[in-house]
DOZA-291277 format. One record per residue (C-alpha): residue in one letter; z, x, y; residue number from 1. Coordinates in nm, 4 decimals, decimal comma. Each point is the difference from the previous one (the first is absolute). Example, Ala and Ser with C-alpha at 12.3 -4.5 7.8 and 13.67 -1.06 7.14 Angstrom:
BEGIN
+------+----------+----------+----------+------+
! resn !       zz !       xx !       yy ! resi !
+------+----------+----------+----------+------+
!    a !   0,7800 !   1,2300 !  -0,4500 !    1 !
!    s !  -0,0660 !   0,1370 !   0,3440 !    2 !
+------+----------+----------+----------+------+
! end
This chain:
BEGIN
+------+----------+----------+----------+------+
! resn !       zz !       xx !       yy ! resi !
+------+----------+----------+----------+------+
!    x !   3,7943 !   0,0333 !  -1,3948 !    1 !
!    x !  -0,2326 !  -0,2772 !   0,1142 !    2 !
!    x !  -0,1512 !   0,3019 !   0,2724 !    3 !
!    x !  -0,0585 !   0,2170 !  -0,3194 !    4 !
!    x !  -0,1645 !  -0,2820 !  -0,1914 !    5 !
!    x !  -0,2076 !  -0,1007 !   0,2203 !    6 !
!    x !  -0,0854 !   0,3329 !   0,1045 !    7 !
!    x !  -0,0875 !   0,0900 !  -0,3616 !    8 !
!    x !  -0,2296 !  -0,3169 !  -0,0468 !    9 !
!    x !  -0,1756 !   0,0148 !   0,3462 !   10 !
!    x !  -0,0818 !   0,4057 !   0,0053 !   11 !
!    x !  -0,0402 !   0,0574 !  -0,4159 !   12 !
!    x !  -0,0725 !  -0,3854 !  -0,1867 !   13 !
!    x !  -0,2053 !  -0,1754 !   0,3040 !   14 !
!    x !  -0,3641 !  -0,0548 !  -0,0626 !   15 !
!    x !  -0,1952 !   0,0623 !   0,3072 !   16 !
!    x !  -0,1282 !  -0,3465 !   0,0036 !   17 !
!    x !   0,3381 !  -0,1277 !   0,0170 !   18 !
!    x !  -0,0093 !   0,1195 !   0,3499 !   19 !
!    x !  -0,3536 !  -0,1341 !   0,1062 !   20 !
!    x !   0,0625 !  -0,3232 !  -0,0954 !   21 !
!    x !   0,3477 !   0,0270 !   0,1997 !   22 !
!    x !  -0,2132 !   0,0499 !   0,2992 !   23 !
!    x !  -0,2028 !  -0,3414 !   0,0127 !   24 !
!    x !   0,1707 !  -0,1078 !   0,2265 !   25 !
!    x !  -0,3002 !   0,0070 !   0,2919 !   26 !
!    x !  -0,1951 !  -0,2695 !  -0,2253 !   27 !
!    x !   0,1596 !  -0,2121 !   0,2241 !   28 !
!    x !  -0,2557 !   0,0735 !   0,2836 !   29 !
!    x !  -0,2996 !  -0,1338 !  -0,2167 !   30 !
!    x !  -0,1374 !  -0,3474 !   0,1183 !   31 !
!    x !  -0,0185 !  -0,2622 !  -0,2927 !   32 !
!    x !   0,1655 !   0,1970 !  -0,2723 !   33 !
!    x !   0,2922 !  -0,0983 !  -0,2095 !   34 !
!    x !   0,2514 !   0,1765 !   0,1643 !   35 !
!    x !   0,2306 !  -0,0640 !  -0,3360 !   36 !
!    x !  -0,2253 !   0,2885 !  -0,1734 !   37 !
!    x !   0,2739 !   0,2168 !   0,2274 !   38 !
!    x !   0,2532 !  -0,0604 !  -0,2472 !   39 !
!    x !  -0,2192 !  -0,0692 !  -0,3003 !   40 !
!    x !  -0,1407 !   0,3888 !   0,0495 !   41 !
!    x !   0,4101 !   0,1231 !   0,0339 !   42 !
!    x !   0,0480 !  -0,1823 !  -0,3574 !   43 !
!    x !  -0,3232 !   0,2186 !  -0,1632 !   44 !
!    x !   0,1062 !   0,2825 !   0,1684 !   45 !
!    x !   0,3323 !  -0,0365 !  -0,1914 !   46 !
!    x !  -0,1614 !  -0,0554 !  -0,3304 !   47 !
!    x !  -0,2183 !   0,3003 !   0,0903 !   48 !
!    x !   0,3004 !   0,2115 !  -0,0146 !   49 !
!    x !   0,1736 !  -0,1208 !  -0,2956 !   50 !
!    x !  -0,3367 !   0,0085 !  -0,1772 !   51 !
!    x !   0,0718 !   0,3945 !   0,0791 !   52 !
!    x !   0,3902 !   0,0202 !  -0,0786 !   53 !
!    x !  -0,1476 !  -0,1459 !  -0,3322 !   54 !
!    x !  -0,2853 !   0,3021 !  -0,0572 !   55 !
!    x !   0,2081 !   0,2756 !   0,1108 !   56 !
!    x !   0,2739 !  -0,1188 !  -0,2092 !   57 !
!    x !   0,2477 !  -0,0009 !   0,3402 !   58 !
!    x !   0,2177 !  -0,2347 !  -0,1607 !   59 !
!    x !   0,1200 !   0,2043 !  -0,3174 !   60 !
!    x !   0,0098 !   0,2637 !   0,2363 !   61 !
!    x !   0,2300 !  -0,0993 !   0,2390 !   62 !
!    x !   0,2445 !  -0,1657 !  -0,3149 !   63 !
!    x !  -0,0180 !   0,4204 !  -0,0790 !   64 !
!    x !   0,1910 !   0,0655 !   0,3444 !   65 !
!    x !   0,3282 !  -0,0671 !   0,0937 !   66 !
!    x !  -0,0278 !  -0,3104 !   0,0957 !   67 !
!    x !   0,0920 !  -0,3618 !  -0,1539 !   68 !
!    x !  -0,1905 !  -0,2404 !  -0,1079 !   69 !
!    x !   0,0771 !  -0,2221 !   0,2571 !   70 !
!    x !  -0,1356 !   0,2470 !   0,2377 !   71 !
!    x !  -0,3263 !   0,0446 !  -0,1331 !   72 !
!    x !  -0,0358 !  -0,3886 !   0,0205 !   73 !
!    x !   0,0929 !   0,0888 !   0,3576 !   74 !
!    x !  -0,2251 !   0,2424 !   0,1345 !   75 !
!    x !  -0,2916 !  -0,2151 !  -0,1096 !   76 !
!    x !   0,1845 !  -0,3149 !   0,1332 !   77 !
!    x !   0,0538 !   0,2391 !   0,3029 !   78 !
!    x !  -0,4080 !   0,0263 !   0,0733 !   79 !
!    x !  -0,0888 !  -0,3243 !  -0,0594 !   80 !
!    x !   0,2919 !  -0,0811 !   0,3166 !   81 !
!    x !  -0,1367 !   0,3151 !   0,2499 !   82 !
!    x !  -0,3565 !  -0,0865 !  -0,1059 !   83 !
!    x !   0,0074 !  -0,3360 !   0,0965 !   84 !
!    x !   0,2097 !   0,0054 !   0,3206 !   85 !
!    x !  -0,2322 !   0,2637 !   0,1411 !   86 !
!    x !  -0,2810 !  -0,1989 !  -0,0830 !   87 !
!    x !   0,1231 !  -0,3227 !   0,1962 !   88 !
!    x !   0,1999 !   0,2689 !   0,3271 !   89 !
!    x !  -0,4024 !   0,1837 !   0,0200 !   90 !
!    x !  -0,1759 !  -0,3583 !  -0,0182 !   91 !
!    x !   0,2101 !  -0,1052 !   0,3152 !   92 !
!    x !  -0,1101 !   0,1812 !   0,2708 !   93 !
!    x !  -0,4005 !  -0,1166 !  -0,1024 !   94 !
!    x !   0,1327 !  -0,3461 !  -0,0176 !   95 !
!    x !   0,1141 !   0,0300 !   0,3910 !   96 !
!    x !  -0,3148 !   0,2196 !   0,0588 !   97 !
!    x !  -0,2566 !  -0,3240 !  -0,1763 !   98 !
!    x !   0,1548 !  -0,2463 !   0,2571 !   99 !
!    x !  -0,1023 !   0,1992 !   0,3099 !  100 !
!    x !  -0,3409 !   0,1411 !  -0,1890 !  101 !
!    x !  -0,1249 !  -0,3627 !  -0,0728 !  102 !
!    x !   0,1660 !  -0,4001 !   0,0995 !  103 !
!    x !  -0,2328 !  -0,1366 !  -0,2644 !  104 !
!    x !   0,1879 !  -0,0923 !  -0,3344 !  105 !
!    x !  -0,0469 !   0,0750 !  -0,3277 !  106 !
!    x !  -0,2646 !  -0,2346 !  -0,1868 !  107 !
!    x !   0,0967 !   0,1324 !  -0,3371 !  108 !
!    x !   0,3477 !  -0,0475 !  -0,0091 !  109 !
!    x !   0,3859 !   0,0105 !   0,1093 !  110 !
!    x !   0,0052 !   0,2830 !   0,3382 !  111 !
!    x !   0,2095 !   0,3228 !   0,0044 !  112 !
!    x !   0,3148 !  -0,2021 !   0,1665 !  113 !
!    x !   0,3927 !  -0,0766 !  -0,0767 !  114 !
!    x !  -0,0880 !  -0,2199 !  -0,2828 !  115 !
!    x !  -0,2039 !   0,2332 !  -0,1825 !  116 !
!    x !   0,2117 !   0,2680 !   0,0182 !  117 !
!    x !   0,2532 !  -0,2554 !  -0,1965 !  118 !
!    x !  -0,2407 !  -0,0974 !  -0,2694 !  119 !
!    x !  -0,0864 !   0,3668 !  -0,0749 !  120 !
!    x !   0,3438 !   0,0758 !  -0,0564 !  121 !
!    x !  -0,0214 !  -0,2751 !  -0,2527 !  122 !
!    x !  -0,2793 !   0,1161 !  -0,1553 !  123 !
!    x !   0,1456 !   0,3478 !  -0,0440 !  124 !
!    x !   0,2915 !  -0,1422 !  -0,1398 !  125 !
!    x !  -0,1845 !  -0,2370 !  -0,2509 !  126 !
!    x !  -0,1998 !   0,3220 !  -0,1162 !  127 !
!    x !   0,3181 !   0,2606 !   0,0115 !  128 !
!    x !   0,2113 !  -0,2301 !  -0,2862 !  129 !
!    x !  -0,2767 !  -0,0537 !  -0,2137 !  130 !
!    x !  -0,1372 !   0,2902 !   0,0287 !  131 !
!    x !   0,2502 !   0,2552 !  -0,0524 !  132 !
!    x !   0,2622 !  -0,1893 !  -0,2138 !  133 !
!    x !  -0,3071 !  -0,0402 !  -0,2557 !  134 !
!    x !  -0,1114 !   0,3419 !   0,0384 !  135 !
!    x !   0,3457 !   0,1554 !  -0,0865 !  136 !
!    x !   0,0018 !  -0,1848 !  -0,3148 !  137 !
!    x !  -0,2150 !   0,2592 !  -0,1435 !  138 !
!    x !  -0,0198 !   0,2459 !   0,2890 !  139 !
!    x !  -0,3272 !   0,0503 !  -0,0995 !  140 !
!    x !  -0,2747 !  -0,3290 !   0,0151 !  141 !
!    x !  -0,0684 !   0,0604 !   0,3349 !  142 !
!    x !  -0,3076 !  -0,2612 !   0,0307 !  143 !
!    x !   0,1204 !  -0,3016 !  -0,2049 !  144 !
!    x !   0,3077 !   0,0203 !   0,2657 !  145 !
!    x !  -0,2264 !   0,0743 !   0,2717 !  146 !
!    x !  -0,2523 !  -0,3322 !  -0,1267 !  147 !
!    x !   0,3550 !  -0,2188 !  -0,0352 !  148 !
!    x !   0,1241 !   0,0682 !   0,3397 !  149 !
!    x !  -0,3812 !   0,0233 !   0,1705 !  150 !
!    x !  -0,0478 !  -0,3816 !  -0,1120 !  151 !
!    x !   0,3031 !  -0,1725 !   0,1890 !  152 !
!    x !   0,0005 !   0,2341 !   0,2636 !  153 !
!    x !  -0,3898 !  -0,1009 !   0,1138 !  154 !
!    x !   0,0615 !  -0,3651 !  -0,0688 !  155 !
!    x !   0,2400 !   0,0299 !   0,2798 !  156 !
!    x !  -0,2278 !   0,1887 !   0,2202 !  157 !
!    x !  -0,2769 !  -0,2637 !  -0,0414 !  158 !
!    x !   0,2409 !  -0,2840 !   0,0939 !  159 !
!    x !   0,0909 !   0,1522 !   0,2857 !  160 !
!    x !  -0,3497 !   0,0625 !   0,1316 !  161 !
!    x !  -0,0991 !  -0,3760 !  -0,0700 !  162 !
!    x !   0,3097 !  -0,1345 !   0,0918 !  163 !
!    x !  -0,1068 !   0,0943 !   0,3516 !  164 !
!    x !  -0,2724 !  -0,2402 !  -0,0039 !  165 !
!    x !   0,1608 !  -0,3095 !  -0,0400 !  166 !
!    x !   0,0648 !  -0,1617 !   0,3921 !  167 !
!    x !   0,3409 !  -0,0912 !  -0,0658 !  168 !
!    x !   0,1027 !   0,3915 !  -0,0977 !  169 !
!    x !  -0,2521 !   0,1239 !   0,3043 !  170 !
!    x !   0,3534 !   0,1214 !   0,1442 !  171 !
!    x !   0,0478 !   0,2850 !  -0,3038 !  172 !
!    x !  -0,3935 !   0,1478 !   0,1777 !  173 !
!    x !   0,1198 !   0,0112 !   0,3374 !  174 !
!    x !   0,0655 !   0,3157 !   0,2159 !  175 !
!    x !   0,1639 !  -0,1770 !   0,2740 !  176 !
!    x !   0,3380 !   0,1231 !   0,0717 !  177 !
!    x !   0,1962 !  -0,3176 !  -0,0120 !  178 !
!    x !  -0,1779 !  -0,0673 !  -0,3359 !  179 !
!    x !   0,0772 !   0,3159 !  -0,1445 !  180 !
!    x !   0,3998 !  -0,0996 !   0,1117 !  181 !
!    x !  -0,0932 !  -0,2823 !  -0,2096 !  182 !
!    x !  -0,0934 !   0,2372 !  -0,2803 !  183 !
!    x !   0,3212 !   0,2200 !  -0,0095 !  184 !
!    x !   0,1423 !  -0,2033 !  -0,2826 !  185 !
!    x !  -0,3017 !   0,0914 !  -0,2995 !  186 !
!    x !   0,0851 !   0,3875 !   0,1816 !  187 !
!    x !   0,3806 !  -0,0623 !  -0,0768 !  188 !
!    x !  -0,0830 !  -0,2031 !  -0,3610 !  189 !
!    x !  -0,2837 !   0,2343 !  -0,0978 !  190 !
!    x !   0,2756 !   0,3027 !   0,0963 !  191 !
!    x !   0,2666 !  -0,1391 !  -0,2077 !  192 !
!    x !  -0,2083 !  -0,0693 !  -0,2874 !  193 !
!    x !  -0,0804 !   0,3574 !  -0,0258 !  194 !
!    x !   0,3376 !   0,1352 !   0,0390 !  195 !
!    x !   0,0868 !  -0,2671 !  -0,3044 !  196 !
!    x !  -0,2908 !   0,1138 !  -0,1987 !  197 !
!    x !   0,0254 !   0,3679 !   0,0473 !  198 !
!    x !   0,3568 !  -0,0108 !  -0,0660 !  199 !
!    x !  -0,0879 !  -0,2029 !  -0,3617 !  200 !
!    x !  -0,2884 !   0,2235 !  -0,0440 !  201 !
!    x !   0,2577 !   0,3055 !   0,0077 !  202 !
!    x !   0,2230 !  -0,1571 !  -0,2361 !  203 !
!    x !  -0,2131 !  -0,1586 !  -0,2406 !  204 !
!    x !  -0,2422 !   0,3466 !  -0,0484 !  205 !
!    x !   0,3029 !   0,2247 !  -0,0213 !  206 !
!    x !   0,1600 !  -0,2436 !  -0,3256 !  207 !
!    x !  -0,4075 !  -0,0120 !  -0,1524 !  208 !
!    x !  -0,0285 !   0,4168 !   0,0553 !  209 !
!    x !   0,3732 !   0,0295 !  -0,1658 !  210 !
!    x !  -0,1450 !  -0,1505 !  -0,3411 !  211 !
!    x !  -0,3381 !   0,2579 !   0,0590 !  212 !
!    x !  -0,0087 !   0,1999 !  -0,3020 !  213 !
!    x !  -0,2196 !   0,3298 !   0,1439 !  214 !
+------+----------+----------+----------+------+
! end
């Protein structure tokens, strides 16, 4: 079932920008940009595609099919997952490629390491819960969900990329291997958080979409 959901969203709902700004992943090879934007991109790319569901009425469409209610909450909870795991697995290989293309760091902000990896998980997860268990209140105000979720979700992203700054947190920048060990616990909390929050985000959107009257 989850196969044939996602199948269904990916080949007949997707938007095609959904995809493009899945693959930002190699903004992590620009000098002195905010390598954040990586996940900030994944989150418009989202809205993109619900802004889509919304105009070619994929929503009451899919309730028309044989499928449950909770499984239409599903295979748009299902993209927002695939989407943004393929956005951090492509960014990875450019983050190893950066450190042997260039040893000078990032001006702008926090660098493509462990740590980052662990905030953008948060990020995603701030956005996902806001974002979707708001949206499937109505199933249908796509950008007052999208502006709700967008808010938190880049207040986060601008802490982390001025947290860096401060001497004491210098560690959270670093590239160095034993610093990065160092790091492994914002991977493992930023991990966790998401699981939490996507789990929530599942529940929560599922009860709003139940009260939906289409």
């Amino acid at each position: 079932m989850i196969s044939n959901l996602l199948y269904k969203e990916l080949r007949l709902a997707a938007h095609p920008n959904l995809f493009v700004f899945t693959l930002m992943g190699p903004l992590v090879l620009i000098p002195g940009y905010p390598y954040t934007m990586v996940f900030i991109f994944g989150l418009i790319g989202n809205f993109i595609n619900l802004m889509y569901t919304r105009e070619t009425n994929d929503i009451y469409y899919s309730t028309l099919l044989p499928l449950k209610r909770s499984e239409v909450v599903l295979s748009k909870w299902l993209v927002l997952l695939v989407s943004q795991m393929l956005t951090i697995l492509i960014s990875i290989p450019f983050a190893f490629l950066r450190l042997h293309l260039s040893s000078r760091p990032n001006p702008v902000g926090i660098e493509a390491n462990v740590a980052f990896y662990g905030f953008g998980l948060i990020i995603f997860a701030c956005f996902n819960f806001i974002f979707l268990t708001t949206y499937f209140q109505t199933a249908y105000k796509v950008g007052s969900s999208f502006l709700k979720a967008l808010v938190p979700a880049t207040i986060v992203a601008m802490l982390v990329e001025v947290l860096v700054h401060f001497p004491t947190l210098a560690w959270l920048d670093s590239v160095v291997f034993d610093q990065q060990m160092q790091q492994l616990p914002i991977l493992g909390a930023g991990l966790l958080i998401y699981i939490i929050a996507m789990w929530a985000t599942y529940k929560i959107s599922v009860r709003n979409f139940s009260q939906v009257n289409l």
